[in-house]
ROLUM-461732 format. One record per atom (N, C-alpha, C): residue number from 1; residue in three letters; x, y, z. Coordinates in steps of 0.1 Angstrom, whole numbers, plus 5000, padded with zeros to 4 digits. Each point is the difference from the previous one (the first is absolute). Example, Ala and Ser with C-alpha at 12.3 -4.5 7.8 and 13.67 -1.06 7.14 Angstrom:
! ROLUM-461732
1|ALA|5132|4943|5078
1|ALA|4991|5012|5000
1|ALA|5009|5012|5000
2|SER|4996|5011|4993
2|SER|5009|5011|5000
2|SER|4992|5011|5008
This chain:
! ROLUM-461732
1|UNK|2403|7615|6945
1|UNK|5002|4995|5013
1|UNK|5015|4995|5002
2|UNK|5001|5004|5011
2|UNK|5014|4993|5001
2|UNK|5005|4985|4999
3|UNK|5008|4993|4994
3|UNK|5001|4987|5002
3|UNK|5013|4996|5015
4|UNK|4993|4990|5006
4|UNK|5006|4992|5012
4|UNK|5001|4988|4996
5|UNK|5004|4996|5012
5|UNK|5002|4983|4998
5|UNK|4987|5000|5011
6|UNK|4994|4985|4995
6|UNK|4991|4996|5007
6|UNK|5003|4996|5014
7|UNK|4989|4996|5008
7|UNK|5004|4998|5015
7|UNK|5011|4987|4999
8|UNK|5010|4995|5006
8|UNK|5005|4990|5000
8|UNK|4997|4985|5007
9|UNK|4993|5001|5016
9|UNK|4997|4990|5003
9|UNK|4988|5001|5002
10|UNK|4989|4990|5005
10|UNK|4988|4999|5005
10|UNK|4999|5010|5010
11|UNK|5008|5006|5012
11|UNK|4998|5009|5011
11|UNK|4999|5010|4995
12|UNK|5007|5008|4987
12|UNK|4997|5013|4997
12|UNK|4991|4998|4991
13|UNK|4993|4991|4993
13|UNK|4986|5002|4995
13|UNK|4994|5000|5012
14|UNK|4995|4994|5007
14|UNK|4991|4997|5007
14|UNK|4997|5018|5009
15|UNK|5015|5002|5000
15|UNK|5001|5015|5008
15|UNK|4996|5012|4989
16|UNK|4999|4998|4985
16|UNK|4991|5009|4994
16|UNK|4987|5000|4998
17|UNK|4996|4987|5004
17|UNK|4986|5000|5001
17|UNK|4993|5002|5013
18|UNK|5011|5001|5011
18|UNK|4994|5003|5012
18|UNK|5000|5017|5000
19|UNK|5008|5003|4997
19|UNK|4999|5014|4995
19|UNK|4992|5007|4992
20|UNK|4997|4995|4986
20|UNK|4989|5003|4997
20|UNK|4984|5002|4999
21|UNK|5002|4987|5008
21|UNK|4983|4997|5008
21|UNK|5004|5014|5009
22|UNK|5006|5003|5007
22|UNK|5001|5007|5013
22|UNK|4998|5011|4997
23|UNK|5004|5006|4983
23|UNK|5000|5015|4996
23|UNK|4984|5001|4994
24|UNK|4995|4989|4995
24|UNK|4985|4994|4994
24|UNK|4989|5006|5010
25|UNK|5006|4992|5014
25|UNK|4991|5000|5011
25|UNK|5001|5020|5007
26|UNK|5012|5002|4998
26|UNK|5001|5014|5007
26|UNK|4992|5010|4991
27|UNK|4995|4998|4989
27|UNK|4993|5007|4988
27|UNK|4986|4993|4999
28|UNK|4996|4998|5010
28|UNK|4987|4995|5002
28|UNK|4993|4990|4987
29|UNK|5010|4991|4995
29|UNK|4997|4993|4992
29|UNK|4988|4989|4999
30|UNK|4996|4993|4998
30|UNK|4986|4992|5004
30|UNK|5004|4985|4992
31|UNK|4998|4992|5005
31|UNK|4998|4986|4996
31|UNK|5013|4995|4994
32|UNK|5007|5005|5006
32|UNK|5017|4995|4997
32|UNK|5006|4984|5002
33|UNK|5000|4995|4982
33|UNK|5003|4984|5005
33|UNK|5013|5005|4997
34|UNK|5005|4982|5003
34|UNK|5014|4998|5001
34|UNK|4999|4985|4992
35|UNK|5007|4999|4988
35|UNK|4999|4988|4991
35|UNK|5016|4995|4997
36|UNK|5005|4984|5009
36|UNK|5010|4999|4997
36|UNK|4998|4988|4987
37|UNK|5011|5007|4990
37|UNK|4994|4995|4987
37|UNK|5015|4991|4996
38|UNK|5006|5000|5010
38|UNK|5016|4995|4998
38|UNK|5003|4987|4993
39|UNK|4987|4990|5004
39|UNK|4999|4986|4997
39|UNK|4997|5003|4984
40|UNK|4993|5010|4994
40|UNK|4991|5003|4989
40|UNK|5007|5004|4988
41|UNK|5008|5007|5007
41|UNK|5005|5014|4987
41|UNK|5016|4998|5004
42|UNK|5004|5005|4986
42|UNK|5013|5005|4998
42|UNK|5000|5017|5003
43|UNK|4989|5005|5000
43|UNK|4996|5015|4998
43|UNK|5005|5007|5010
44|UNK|4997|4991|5012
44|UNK|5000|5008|5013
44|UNK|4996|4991|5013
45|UNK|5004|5000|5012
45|UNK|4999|4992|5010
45|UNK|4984|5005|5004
46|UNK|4997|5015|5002
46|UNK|4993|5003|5010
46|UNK|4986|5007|4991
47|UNK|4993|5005|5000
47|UNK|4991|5010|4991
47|UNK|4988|5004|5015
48|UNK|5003|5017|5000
48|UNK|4988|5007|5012
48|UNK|4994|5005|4988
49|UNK|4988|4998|5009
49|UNK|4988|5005|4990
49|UNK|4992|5008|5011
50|UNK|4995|5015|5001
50|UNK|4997|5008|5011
50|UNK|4987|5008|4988
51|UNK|4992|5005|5005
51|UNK|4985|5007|4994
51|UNK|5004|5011|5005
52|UNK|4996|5014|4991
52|UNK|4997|5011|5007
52|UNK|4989|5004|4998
53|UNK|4994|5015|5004
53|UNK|4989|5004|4999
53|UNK|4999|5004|4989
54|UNK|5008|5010|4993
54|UNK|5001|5004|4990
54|UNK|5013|5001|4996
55|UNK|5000|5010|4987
55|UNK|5010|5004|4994
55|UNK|5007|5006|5001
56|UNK|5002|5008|5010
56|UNK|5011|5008|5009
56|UNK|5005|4992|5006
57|UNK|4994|4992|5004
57|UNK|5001|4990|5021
57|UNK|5013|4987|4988
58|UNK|4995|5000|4991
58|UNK|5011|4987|4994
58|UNK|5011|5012|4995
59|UNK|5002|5009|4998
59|UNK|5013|5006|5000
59|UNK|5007|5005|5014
60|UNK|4994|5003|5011
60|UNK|5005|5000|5014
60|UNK|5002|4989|5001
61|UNK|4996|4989|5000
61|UNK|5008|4986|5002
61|UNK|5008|4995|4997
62|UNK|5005|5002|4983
62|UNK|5008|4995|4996
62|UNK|5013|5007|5003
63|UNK|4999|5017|4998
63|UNK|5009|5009|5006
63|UNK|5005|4999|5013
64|UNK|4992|4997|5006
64|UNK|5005|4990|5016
64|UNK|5011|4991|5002
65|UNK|4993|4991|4990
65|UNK|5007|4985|4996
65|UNK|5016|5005|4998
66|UNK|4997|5005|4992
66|UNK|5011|5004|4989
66|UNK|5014|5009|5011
67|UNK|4991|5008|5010
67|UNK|5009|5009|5010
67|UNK|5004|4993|5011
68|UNK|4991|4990|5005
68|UNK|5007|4989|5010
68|UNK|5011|4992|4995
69|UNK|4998|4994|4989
69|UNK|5008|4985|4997
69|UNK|5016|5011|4995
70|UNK|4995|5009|4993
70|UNK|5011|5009|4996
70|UNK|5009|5007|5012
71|UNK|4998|5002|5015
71|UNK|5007|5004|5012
71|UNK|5008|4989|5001
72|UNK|4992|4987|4995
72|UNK|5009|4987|5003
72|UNK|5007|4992|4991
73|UNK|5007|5012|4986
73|UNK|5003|4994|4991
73|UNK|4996|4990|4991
74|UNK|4989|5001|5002
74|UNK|4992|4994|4995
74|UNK|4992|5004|4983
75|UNK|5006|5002|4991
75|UNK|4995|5008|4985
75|UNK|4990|4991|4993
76|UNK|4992|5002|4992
76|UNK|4992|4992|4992
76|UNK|5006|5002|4986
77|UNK|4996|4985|4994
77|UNK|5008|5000|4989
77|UNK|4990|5008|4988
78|UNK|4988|5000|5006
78|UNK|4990|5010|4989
78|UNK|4985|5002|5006
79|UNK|4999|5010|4997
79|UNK|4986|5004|5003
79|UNK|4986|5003|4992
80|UNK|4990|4989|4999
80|UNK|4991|5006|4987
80|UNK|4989|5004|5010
81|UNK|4997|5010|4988
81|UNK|4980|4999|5003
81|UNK|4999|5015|5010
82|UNK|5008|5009|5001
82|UNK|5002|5012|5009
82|UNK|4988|5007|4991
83|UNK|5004|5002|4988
83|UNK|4992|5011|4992
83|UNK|4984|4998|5002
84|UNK|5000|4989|5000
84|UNK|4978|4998|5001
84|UNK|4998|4997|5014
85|UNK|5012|4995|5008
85|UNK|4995|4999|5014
85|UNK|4989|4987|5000
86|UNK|4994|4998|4993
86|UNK|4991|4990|5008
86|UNK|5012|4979|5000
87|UNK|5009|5001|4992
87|UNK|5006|4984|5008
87|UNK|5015|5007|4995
88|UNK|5006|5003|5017
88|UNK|5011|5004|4997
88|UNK|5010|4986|5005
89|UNK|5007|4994|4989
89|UNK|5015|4994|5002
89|UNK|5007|5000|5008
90|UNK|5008|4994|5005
90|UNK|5015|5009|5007
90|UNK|5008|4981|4998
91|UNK|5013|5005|4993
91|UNK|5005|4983|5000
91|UNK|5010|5005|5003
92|UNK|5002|4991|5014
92|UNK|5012|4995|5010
92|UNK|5004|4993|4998
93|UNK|5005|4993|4988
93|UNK|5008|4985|4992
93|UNK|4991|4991|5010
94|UNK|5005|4994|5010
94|UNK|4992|4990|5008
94|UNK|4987|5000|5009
95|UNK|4994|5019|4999
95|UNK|4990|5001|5008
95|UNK|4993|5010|4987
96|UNK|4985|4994|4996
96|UNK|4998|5012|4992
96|UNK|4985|5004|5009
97|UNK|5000|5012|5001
97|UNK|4986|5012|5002
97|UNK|4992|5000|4992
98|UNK|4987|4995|5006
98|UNK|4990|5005|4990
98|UNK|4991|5012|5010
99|UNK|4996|5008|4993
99|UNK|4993|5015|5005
99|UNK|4990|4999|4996
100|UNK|4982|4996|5004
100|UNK|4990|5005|4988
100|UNK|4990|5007|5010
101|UNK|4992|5011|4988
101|UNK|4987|5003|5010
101|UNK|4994|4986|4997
102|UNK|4989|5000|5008
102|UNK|4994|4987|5003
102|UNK|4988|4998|4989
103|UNK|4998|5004|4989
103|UNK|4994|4998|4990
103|UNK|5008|4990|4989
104|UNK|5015|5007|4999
104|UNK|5005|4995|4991
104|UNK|5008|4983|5010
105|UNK|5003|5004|5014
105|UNK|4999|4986|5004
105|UNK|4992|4989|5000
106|UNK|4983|5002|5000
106|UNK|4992|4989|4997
106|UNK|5001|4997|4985
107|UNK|5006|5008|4989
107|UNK|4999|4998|4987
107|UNK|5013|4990|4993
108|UNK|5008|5000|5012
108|UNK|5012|4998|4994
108|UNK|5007|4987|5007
109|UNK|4991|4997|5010
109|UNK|5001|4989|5014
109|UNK|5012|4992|4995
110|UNK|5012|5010|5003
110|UNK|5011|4991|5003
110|UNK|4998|4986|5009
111|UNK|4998|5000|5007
111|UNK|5000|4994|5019
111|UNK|4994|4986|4992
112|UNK|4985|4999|4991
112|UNK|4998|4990|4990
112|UNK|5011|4994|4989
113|UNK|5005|5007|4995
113|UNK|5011|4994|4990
113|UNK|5012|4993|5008
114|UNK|5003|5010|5011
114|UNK|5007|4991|5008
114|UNK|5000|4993|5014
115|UNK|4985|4994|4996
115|UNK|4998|4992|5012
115|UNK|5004|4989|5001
116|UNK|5011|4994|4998
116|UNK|5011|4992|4999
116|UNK|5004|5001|5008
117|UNK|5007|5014|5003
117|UNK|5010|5004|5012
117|UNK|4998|4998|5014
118|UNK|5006|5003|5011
118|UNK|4996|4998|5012
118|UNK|4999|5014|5004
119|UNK|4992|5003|5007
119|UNK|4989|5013|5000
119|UNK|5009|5003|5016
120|UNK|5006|5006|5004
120|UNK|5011|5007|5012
120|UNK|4988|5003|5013
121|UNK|4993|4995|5006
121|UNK|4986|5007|5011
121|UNK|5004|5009|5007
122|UNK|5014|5000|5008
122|UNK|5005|5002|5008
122|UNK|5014|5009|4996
123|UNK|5004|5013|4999
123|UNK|5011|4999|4998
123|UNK|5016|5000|5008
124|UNK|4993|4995|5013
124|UNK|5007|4990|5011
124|UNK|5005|4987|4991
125|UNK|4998|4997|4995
125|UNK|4998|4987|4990
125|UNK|5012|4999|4989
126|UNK|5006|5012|4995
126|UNK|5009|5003|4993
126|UNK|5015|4996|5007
């Protein structure tokens, strides 16, 4: 993957996660949260977490992801999880993608581990 510098202020994160959700949502993605984990982690400000149907439907999504944020200069610093498809990665230094079919998301319930975070309802809210 290519290396970038990460977003610089709060408006251009906030503008790759509005982006993202947007490419999430245009790929018919399902149950798309928005976890700002900023108070939490050194990791990353933001973490989407979106379900697909299957194992195709999470590589259309992420290839989405990947083709939107990328029109907007937008590169990821790495991508896991393409090969099996079922919990694909995508790390945006300050915004990281999670991709799962919806088996391996009840297995894996991010959204529990970090329910700490403030959960985004709205992404008017951002």
């Amino acid at each position: 993957m290519s290396e970038t510098r990460a977003p610089r202020d709060i408006n251009d994160i906030k503008e790759t996660v509005k982006l993202a959700y947007q490419a999430l949502e245009d790929k018919k993605a399902s149950d798309i949260t928005i976890i700002d984990i900023s108070s939490l982690s050194v990791v990353a400000d933001y973490f989407i977490i979106a379900s697909a149907d299957n194992i195709r439907q999470t590589g259309a999504l992420a290839d989405n992801v990947e083709e939107v944020l990328g029109r907007s200069g937008i590169l990821p610093k790495q991508i896991e999880g393409r090969s099996t498809g079922n919990w694909i990665l995508m790390d945006y230094y300050d915004v990281i993608i999670h991709v799962f079919d919806k088996e391996n998301r009840l297995f894996y319930d991010i959204e529990r581990i970090w329910k700490d975070g403030r959960k985004i309802v709205d992404i008017s809210e951002l």
